[in-house]
Residue, then its C-alpha position, 0 to 999 in steps of 0.5 A: x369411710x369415702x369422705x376421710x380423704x376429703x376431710x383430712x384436706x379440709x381439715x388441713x386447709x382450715x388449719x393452714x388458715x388459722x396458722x397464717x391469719x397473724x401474717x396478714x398485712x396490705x394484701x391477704x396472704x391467707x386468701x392466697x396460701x389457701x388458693x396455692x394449697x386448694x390447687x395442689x390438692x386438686x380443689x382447684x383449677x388454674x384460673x385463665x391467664x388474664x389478657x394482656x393490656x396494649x400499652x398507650x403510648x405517651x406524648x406530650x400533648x399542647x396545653x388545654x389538651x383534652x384527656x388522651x383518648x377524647x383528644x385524639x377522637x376529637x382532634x380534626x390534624x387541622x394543624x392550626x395549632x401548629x401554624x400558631x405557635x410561635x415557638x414552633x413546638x406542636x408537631x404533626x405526623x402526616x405518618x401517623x408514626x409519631x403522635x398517632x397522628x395529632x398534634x405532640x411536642x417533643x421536648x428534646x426539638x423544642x419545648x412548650x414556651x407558655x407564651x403570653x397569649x397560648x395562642x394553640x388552644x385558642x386557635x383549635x377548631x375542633x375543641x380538642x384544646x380547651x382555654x386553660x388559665x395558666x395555673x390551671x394547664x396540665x401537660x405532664x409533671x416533672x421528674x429530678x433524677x437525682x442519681x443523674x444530676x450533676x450536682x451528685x458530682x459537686x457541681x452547682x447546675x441549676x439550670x432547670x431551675x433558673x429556665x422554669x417560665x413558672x419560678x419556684x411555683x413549680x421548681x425549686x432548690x431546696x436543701x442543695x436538691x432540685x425539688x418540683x412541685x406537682x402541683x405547680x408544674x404544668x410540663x412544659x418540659x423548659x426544664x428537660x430541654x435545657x438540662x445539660x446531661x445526657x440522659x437527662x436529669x429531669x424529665x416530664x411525664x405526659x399527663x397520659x400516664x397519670x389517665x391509666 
């Protein structure tokens, strides 16, 4: 009988199948007991390591910025919006070693003060700024830490809350815990700027993080 040894696996792979069908939740572990079963027997080849992804690096990008990648292939390093902005937070690299070269605002030097004219992307030649409505402005998100804050400690800090150019739209206290509101929050980083800890307690992700 040449195909008993066959059937004998068949036969226990469809029993393994039937036993952990109840098992299945958010994923199928069916699918992949019976994959790891098919391979010990043989059935199965090892599938090829999958490629590893290049990490994009994050920057926080001056407000009205396109998505990443359009921002960069679209930006011409004018540095118009450097010479513009009157808190002097857009940076440029000559180097290429920070920003990858563009315009980019590092929050612990100086963060972006949403000035009353946000004259940056009005003055950008390439397009690579769009005029955004104040709302509508997204340049990351802000994050509490919570197990960092002082206030784990007792002490009643509010800084960031009471910095924030966009008031309770964006960041709050509620319940004795620094609440943000995403939706509110453009990523101005006002708030990770002034936070007095160190590391900071609050932080912003970039809106790069969010394009992956």
């Amino acid at each position: 009988m040449p195909n008993e040894p066959m059937d004998r696996r068949r036969f226990f792979r469809e029993g393994l199948r039937e036993f952990l069908k109840p098992l299945a939740k958010a994923i199928d572990p069916v699918h992949e007991a019976v994959k790891q079963f098919e391979a010990l027997s043989g059935e199965l080849s090892p599938a090829p390591p999958k490629p590893k992804k290049v990490a994009l690096e994050l920057w926080l990008r001056p407000p009205g910025a396109l998505r990443e990648m359009d921002f960069r292939e679209t930006c011409s390093r004018s540095g118009e919006c450097v010479t513009v902005c009157p808190a002097q937070c857009i940076k440029i690299d000559s180097t290429g070693a920070k920003g990858n070269g563009a315009p980019y605002i590092d929050l612990d030097t100086m963060p972006c003060v949403v000035c009353d004219g946000l004259y940056c992307m009005h003055a950008c030649p390439s397009g690579a700024l769009q005029p955004t409505a104040l709302s509508d402005i997204d340049m990351g998100t802000a994050v509490w830490h919570e197990e960092l804050c002082v206030r784990t400690k007792g002490e009643q800090c509010t800084i960031c809350v009471d910095q924030c150019p966009l008031g309770a739209t964006a960041i709050e206290l509620k319940d004795n815990k620094i609440e943000v509101h995403p939706l509110g929050c453009i990523g101005c980083g006002v708030c990770q700027y002034y936070c007095p800890t160190t590391p900071k307690s609050i932080t912003v992700i970039p809106k790069s993080a969010k394009e992956r």
